[in-house]
C-alpha positions as CSV (number, residue, x, y, z in Angstrom):
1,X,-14.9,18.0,24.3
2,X,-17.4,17.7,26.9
3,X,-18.3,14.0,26.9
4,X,-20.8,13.6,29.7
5,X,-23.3,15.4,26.8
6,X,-25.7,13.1,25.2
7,X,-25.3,12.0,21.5
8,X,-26.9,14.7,19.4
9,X,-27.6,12.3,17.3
10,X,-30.2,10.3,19.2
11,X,-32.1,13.7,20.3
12,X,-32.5,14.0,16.7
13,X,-33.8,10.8,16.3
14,X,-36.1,11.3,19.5
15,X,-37.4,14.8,17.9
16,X,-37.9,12.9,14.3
17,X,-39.9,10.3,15.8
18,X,-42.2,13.5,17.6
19,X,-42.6,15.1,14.0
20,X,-43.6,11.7,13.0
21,X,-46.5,11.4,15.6
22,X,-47.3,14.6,15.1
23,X,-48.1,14.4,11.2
24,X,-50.3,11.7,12.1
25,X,-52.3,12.8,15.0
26,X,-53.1,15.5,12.7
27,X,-54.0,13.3,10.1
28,X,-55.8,11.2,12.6
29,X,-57.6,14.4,13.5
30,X,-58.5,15.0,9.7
31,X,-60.2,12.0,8.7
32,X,-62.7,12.2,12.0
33,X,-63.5,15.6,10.3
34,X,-63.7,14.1,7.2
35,X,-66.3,11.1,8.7
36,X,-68.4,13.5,10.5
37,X,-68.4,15.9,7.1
38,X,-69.6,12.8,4.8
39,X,-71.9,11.7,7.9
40,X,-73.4,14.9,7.2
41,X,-74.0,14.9,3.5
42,X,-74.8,11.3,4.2
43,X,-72.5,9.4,2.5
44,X,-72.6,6.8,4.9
45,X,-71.1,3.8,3.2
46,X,-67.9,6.4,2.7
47,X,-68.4,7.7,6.2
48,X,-68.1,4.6,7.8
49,X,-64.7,3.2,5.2
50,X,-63.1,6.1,7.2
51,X,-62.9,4.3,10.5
52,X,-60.3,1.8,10.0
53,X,-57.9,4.6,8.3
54,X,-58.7,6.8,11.3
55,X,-57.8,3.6,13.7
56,X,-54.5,3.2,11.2
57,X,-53.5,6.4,11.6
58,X,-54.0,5.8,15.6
59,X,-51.8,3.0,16.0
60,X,-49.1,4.8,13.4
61,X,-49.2,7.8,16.2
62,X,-47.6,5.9,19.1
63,X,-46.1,3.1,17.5
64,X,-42.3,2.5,17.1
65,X,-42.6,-0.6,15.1
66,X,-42.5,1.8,11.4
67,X,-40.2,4.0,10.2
68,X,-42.0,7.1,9.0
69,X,-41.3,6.2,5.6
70,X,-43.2,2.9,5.9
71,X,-45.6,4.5,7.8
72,X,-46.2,7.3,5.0
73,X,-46.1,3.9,2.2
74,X,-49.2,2.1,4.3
75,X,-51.1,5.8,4.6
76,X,-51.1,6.3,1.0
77,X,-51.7,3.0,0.1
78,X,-54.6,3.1,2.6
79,X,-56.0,6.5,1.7
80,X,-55.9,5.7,-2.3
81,X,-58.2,2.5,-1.4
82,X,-60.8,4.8,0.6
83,X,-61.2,7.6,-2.2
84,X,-61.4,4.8,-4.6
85,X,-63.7,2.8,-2.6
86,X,-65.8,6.2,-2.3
87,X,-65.3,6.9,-6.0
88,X,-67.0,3.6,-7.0
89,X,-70.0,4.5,-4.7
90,X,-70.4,8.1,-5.2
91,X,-68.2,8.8,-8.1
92,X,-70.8,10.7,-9.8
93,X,-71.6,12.8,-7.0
94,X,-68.4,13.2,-5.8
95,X,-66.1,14.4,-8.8
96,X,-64.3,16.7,-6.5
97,X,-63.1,13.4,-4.6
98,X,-60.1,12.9,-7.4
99,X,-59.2,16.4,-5.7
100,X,-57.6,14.0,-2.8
101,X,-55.7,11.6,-4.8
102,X,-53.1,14.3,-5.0
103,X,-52.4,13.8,-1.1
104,X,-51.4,11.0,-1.5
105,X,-49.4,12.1,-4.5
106,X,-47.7,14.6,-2.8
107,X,-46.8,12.6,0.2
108,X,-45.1,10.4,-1.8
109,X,-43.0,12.9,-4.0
110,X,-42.3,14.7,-0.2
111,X,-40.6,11.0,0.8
112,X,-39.2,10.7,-2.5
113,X,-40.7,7.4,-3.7
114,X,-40.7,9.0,-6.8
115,X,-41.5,5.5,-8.7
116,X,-43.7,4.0,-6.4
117,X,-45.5,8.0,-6.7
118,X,-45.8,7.0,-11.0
119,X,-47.0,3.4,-9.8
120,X,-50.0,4.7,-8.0
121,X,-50.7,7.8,-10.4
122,X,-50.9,5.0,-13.4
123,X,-53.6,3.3,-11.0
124,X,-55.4,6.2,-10.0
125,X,-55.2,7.9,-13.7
126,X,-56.6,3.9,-14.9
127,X,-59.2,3.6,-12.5
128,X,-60.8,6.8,-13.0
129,X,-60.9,6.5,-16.4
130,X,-62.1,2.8,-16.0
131,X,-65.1,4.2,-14.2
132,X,-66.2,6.9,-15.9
133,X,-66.0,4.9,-19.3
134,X,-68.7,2.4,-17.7
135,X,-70.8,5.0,-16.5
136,X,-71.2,6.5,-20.2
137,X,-72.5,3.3,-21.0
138,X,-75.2,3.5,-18.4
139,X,-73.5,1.1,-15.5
140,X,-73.7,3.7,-13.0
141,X,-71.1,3.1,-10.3
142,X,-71.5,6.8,-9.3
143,X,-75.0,6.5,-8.3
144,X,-75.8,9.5,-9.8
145,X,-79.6,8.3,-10.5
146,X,-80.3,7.1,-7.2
147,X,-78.6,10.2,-5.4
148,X,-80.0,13.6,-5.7
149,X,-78.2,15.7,-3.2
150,X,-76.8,19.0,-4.3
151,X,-73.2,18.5,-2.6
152,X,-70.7,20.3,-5.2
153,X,-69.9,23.4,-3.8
154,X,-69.6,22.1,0.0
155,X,-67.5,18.9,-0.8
156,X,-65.0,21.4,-2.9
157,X,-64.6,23.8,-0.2
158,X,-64.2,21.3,2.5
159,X,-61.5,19.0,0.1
160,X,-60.1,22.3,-0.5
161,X,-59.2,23.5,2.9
162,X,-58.3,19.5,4.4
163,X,-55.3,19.3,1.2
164,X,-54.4,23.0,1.9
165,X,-54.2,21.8,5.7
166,X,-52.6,19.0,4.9
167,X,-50.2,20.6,3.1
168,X,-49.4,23.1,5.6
169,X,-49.0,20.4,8.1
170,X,-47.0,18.6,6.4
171,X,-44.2,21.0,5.0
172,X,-43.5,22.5,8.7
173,X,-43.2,19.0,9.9
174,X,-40.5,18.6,7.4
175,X,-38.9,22.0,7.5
176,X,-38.9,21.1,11.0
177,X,-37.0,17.9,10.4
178,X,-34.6,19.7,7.9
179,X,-33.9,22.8,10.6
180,X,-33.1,19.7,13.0
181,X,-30.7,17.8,10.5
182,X,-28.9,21.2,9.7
183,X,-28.4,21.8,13.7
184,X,-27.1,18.4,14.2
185,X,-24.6,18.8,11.0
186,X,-23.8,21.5,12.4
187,X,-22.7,20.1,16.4
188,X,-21.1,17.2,15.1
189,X,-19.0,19.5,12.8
190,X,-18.4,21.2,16.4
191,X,-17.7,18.0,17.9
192,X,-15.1,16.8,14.4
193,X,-13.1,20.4,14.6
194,X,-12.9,19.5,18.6
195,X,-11.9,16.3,17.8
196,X,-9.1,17.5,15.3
197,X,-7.8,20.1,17.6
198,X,-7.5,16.9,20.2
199,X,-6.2,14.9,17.2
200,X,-3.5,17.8,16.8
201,X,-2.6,17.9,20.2
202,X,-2.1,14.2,20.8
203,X,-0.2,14.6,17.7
204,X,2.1,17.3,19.1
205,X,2.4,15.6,22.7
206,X,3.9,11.9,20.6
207,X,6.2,14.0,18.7
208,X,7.7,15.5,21.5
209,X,7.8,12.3,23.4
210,X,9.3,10.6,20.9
211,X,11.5,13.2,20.4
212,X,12.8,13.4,24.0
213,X,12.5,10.2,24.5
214,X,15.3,9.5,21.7
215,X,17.3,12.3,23.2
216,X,17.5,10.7,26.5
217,X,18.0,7.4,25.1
218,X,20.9,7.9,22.4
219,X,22.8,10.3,24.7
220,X,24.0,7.8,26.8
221,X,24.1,5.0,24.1
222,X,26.4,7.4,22.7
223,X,28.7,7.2,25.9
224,X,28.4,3.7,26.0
225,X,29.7,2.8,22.3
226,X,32.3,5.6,21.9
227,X,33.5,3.7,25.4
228,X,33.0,0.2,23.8
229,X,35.3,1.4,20.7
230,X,38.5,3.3,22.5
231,X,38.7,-0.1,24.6
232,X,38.7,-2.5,21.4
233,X,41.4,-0.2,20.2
234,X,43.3,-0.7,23.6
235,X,42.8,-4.3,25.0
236,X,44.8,-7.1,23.8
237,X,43.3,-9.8,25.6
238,X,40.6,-11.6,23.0
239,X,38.1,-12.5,25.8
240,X,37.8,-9.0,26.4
241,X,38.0,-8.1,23.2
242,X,35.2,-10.4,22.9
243,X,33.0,-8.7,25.9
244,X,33.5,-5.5,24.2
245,X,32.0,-6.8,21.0
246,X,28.9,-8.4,23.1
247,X,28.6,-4.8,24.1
248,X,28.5,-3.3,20.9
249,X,26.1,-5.7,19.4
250,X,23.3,-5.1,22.6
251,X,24.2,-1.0,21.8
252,X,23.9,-1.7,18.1
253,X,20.6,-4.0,19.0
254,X,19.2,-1.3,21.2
255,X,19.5,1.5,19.3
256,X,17.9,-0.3,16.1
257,X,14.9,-1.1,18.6
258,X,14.8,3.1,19.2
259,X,15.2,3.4,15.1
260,X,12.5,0.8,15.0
261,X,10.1,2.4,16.4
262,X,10.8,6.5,15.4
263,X,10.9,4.7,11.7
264,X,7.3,3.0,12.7
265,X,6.0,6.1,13.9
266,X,7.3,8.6,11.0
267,X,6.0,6.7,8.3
268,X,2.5,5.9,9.8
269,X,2.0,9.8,9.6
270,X,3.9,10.1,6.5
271,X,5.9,12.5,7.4
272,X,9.5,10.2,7.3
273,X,11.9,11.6,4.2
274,X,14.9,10.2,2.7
275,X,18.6,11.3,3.2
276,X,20.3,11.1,-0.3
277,X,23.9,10.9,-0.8
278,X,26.6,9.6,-3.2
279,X,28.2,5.7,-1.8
280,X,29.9,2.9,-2.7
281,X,27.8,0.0,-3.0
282,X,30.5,-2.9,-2.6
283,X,31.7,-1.3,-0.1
284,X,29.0,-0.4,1.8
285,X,27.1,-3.2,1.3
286,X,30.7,-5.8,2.4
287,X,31.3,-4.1,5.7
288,X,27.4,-5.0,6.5
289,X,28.8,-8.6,5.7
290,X,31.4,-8.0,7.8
291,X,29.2,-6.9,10.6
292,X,27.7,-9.7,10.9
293,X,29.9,-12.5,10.4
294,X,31.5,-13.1,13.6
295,X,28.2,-13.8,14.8
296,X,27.3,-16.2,12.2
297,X,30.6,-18.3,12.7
298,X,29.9,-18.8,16.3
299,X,26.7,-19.8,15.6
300,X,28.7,-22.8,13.2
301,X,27.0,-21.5,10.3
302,X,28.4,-21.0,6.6
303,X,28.4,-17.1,5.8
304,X,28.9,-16.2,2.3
305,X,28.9,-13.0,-0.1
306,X,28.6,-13.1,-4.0
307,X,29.1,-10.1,-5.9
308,X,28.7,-9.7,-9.6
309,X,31.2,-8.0,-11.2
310,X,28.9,-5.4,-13.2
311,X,28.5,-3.3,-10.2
312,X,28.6,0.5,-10.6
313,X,31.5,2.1,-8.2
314,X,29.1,4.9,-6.8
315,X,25.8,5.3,-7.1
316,X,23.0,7.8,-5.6
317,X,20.8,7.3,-2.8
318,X,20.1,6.6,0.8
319,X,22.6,4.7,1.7
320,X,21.7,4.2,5.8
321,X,18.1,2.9,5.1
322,X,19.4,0.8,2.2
323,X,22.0,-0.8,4.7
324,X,19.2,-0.9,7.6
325,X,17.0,-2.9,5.6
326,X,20.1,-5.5,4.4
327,X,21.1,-5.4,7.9
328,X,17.4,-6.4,9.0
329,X,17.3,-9.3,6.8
330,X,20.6,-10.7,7.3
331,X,20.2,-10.3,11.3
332,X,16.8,-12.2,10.8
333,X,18.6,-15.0,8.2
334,X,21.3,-15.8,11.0
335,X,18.9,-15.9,14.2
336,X,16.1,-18.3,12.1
337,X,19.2,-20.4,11.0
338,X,20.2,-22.9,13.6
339,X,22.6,-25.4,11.2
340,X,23.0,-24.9,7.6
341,X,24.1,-21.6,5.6
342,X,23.5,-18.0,5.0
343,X,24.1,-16.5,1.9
344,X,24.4,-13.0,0.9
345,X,24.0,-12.3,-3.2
346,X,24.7,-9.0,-4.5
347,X,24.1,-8.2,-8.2
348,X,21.9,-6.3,-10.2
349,X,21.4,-4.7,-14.0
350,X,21.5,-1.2,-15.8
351,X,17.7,-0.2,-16.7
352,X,16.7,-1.1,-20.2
353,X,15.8,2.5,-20.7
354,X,18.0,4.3,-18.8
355,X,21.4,3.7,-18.5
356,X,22.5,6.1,-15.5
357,X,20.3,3.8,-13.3
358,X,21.6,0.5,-11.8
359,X,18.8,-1.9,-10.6
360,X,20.7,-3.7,-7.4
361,X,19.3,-6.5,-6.4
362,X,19.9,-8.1,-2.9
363,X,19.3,-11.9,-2.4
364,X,19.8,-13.3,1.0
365,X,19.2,-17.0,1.6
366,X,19.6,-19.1,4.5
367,X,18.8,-22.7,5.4
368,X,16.9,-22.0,8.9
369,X,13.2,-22.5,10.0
370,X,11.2,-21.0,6.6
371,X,7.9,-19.0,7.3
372,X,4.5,-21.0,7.6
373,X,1.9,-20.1,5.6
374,X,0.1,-18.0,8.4
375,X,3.0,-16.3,9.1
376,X,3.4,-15.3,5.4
377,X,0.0,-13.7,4.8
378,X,1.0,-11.0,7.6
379,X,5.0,-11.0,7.5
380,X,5.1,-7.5,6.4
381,X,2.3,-6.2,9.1
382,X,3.4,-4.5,12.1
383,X,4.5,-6.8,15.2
384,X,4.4,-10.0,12.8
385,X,7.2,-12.3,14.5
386,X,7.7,-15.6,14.9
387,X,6.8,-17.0,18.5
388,X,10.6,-18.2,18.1
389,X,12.0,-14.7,17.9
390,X,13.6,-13.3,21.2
391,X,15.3,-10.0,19.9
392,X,12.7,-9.0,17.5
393,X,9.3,-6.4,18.4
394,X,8.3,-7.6,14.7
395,X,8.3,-3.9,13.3
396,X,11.8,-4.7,11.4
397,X,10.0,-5.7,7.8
398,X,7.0,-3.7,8.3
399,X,9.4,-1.0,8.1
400,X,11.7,-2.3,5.4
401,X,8.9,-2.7,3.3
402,X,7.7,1.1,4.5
403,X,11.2,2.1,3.2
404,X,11.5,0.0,-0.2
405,X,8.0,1.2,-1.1
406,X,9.6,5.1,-0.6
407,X,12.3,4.6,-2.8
408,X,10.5,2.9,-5.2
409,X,11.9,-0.7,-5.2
410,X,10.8,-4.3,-4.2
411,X,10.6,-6.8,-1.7
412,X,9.4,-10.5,-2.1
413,X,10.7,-13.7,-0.1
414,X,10.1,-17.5,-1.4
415,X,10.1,-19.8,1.7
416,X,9.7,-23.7,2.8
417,X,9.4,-24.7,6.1
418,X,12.0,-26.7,7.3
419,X,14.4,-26.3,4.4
420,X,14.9,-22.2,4.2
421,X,13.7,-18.8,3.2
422,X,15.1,-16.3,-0.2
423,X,14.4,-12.9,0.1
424,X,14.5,-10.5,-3.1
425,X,15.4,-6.9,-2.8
426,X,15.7,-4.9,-5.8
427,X,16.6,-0.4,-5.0
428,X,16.6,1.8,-8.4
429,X,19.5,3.6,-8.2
430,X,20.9,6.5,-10.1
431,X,24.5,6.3,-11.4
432,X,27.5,8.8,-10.4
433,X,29.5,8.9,-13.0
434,X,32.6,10.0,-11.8
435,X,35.9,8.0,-10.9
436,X,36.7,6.8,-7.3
437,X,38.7,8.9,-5.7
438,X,41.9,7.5,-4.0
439,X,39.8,7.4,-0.4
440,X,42.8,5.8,1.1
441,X,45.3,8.7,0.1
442,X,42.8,11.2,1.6
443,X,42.2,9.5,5.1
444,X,45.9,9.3,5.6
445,X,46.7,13.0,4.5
446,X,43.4,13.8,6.6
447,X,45.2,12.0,9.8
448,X,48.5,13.4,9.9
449,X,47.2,17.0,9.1
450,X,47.1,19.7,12.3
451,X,43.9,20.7,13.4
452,X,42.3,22.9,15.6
453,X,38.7,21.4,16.5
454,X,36.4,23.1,18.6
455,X,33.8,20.6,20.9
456,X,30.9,22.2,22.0
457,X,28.6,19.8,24.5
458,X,27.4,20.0,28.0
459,X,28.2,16.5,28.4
460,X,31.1,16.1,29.7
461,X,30.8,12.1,29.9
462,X,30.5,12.6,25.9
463,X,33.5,14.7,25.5
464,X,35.6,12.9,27.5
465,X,34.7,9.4,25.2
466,X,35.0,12.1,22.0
467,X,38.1,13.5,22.7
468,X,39.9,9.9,23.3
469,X,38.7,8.5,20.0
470,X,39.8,11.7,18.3
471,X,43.1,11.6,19.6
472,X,43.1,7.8,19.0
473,X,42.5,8.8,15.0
474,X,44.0,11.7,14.7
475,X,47.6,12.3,16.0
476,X,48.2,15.8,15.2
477,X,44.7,17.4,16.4
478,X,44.8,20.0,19.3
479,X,41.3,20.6,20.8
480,X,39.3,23.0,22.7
481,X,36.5,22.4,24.6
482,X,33.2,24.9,25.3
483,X,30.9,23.2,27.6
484,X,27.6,25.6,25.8
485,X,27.2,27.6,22.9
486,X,28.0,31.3,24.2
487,X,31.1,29.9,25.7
488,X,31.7,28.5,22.3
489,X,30.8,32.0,20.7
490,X,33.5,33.8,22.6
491,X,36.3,31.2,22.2
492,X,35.3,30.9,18.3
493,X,35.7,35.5,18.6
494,X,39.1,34.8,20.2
495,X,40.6,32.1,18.1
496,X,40.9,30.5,15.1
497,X,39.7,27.0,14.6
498,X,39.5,24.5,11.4
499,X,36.4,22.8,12.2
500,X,33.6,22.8,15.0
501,X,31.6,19.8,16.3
502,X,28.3,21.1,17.9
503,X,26.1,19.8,20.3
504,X,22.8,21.2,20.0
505,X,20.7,20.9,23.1
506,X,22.7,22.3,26.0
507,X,22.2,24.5,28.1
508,X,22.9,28.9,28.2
509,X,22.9,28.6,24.6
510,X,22.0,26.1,22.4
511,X,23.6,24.9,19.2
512,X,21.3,26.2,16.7
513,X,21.7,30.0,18.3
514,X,25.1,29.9,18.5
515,X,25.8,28.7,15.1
516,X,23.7,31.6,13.8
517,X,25.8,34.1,15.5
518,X,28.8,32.2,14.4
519,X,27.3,32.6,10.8
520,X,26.4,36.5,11.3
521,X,30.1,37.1,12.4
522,X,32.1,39.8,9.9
523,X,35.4,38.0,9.9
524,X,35.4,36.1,6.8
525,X,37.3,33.3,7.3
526,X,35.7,32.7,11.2
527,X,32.0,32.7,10.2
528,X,32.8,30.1,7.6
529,X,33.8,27.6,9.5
530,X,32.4,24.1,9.2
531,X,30.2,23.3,11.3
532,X,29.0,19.7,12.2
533,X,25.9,19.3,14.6
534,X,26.3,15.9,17.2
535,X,22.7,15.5,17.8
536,X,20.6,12.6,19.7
537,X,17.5,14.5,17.9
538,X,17.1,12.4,14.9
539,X,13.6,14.1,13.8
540,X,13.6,15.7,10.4
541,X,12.5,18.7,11.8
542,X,15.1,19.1,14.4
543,X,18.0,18.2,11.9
544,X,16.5,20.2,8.6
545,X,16.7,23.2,11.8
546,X,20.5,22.1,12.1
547,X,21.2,22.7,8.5
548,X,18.9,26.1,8.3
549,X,20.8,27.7,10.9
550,X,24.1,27.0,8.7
551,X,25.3,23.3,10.2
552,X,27.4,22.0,7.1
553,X,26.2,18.7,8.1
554,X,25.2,16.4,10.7
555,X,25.9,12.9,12.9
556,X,23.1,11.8,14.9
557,X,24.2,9.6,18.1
558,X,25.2,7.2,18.9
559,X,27.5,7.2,15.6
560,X,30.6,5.2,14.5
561,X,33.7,7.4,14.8
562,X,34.9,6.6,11.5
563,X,31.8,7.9,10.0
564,X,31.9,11.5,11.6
565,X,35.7,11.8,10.3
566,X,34.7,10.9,7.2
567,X,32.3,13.6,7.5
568,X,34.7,15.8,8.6
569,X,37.1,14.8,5.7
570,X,35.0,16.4,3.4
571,X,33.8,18.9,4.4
572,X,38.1,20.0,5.5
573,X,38.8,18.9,1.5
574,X,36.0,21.8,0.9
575,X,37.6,24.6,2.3
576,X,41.2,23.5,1.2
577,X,42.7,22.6,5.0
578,X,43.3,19.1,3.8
């Protein structure tokens, strides 16, 4: 879009205002025909009235102080006084003067002052009638007795051919103006489909920013925590132990400021979507607890969990958002809480009206800071924080309410400065009515069975960290490793494996192509293989492309290594290897 081009816009305006003029130097130009026409039938006294509408019309020609509407309001107002003023004086002479009322008439139903156009027709239909009911009884405001001229068939000729002017005048001034206001419709339509295609280009440019930018970031965040967990699993010493715990909370902190933002930017353009699977609440919802208790011990404060006892064993739902907005809260409860306590209450009720749905309820309380009022009006907009805050870019609620408001639940908080803050979350969640599986019994058969896994990445800083905590899980695994996805192909042609975990951005081949060949293979039992994509892409696009190319599933990095083997667990229990 060129923008060293003028506004249309105010050349439309500049040609309006010339139309304008131009409608009244021509009517400027018709009323000094008009005076020199009733100068020679010698109407004076009407001759002469003409002068100050001639002078009006003057001034409305190069001013700029009037609109053209008001303009067109004084004119008419102006010209009904004159051919009433004429009326009165040679009414009875001049019967073919009512023949210019309708000018104004029409000039008024052109500007669409359709009521002020009845206002004056009442007036003009009164005072006519007014008149003329005199005159019957021998008042004579015509002066038809004292004036004898013949001037019928002139005066209609010439009142004729000024309306029919008039008219002409006016309609191409305004066809004018239409043609103009249809042209600059149509450039700023120009200008908006421009605009969009901009619009959709920006668009296109964030996406793939944010996109890479997540890559980039997550790959080696990925490095970093797989790193952070082998050495807690091999160092003794508890001040290491402890280091190593610093360093997984600034990854875990880190990476939720990348979520943060990716979460901020999805739901702004509403294209985010929720990932729904079957969970265990208590569970779930304890080892966030857990989480976060060391750090609220240190701090010397009193860190409890409640838990009703009516709680469903498994329910439906996103279970990562669910435990990313508790996380949030309880994250924000211990860092506003300096002495004091921080409680975590976890209860909830079937629906009165359905009940396969579990209303869960979340309370968290703590006895730290509370919100002031002004903070409270805006604690759900983006970048609301506390001045206090020094690990916080204040889009954590605006995005937990961005979430609860997607799956349908409620958020609300009740808070006193100085003596603490409640929050209130309430998720509708649907009921799995099955029994719970012996998980334990699984995950022990699942580590003592004999695999063959395939890793495919062109990392090999990853693969080193994923092979150790493999081997540090599972004792009886062998593993291959394919450092792309056509080196991958071959080995997969060659050999037989139990389970592949893909990369997908590397180079040669990339994971979505080479699972698609995998998939197209004719050995049965080879192009069923699961499939589990190890992706720093977390866009919905880029995973739902994971899953149509034939991914069983997928973990997006950095990850917890227990949750990919769980991952892997089912989907080995699926095709009957474990």
């Amino acid at each position: 879009m060129d923008k060293s081009k003028s506004p249309l816009s105010i050349k439309s305006i500049h040609k309006f205002s010339r139309i304008d003029n131009l409608s009244f130097y021509f009517f400027t130009v018709q009323y000094i025909t008009i005076m020199l026409f009733l100068f020679y039938l010698k109407l004076d006294y009407a001759a002469w009235a003409t002068i100050p509408i001639i002078l009006l019309f003057i001034q409305f020609s190069f001013s700029k102080n009037f609109t053209f509407p008001q303009k067109s309001v004084l004119a008419v107002t102006a010209i009904t006084l004159f051919y009433s003023y004429s009326y009165i004086l040679y009414g009875k002479s001049l019967n073919y003067v009512i023949l210019a009322y309708w000018t104004a008439i029409i000039l008024l139903i052109v500007i669409r002052y359709i009521k002020l156009m009845y206002l004056f027709l009442g007036v003009i239909i009164v005072f006519v009638l007014v008149t003329n009911y005199y005159d019957f009884f021998g008042f004579d405001y015509g002066n038809k007795q004292n004036f004898e001229s013949d001037i019928y068939n002139p005066l209609f000729y010439f009142m004729v051919i000024m309306i029919s002017l008039y008219l002409i005048i006016l309609l191409v001034a305004r066809t004018t103006a239409v043609t103009l206001i249809i042209n600059d419709l149509k450039s700023k339509n120009n200008e908006l489909n421009e605009s969009r295609a901009e619009l959709k280009k920006l668009q296109i440019n964030k996406e793939s920013f944010f996109a890479i930018m997540s890559h980039e970031i997550r790959t080696p965040l990925n490095a970093i925590k797989g790193i952070s967990d082998i050495l807690k699993s091999n160092i003794q010493s508890e001040e290491d132990q402890n280091l190593l715990e610093l360093m997984d909370y600034s990854t875990n902190h880190l990476l939720a400021l990348v979520n943060n933002i990716l979460d901020f930017t999805k739901l702004n353009d509403g294209v985010f979507t929720l990932q729904y699977s079957e969970f265990n609440i208590q569970k779930s919802l304890h080892s966030l607890f857990k989480m976060n208790e060391r750090l609220a011990i240190e701090k010397g404060l009193v860190f409890k969990i409640e838990t009703t006892d009516n709680l469903p064993n498994f329910v439906y739902g996103d279970k990562n958002r669910i435990n990313q907005i508790v996380l949030n809260l309880l994250n924000n409860a211990i860092e506003y809480t300096k002495k004091g306590s921080v409680t975590m209450k976890i209860g909830g009720e079937y629906a009165a009206n359905n009940k396969n749905e579990y209303l869960l309820q979340v309370i968290i309380e703590d006895t730290g800071k509370g919100i002031d009022k002004t903070l409270a009006e805006k604690l759900f907009q983006k970048y609301a924080t506390s001045n206090a805050s020094k690990n916080s870019v204040g889009l954590g609620l605006t995005i937990s309410k961005g979430l609860i408001d997607l799956m349908k639940g409620k958020i609300s908080f009740e808070s006193e400065v100085k003596v603490g803050t409640t929050f209130y979350l309430t998720f509708p969640l649907p009921v799995v009515l099955k029994k719970e599986k012996d998980v334990e019994d699984v995950e022990k058969d699942f580590e003592n069975t004999n695999l063959k896994m395939l890793l495919v990445d062109d990392n090999k800083i990853n693969l080193l960290v994923l092979q150790k905590q493999i081997v540090n899980k599972l004792k009886k695994c062998e593993l291959t490793i394919a450092y792309n996805g056509l080196e991958a192909l071959n080995l997969i042609k060659e050999n037989q494996y139990d389970i592949i975990l893909m990369d997908v951005i590397m180079p040669v081949m990339d994971g979505i192509e080479a699972t698609t060949h995998i998939r197209a293979l004719t050995d049965s039992v080879k192009n069923k293989i699961p499939i589990i994509a190890l992706t720093a892409n977390v866009g919905e696009k880029e995973l739902n492309a994971c899953l149509n190319a034939g991914m069983n599933d997928f973990v997006t990095k950095p990850f917890e290594i227990n949750a990919l083997l769980k991952i892997m667990s089912r989907e080995l229990q699926s095709t009957n290897v474990i």
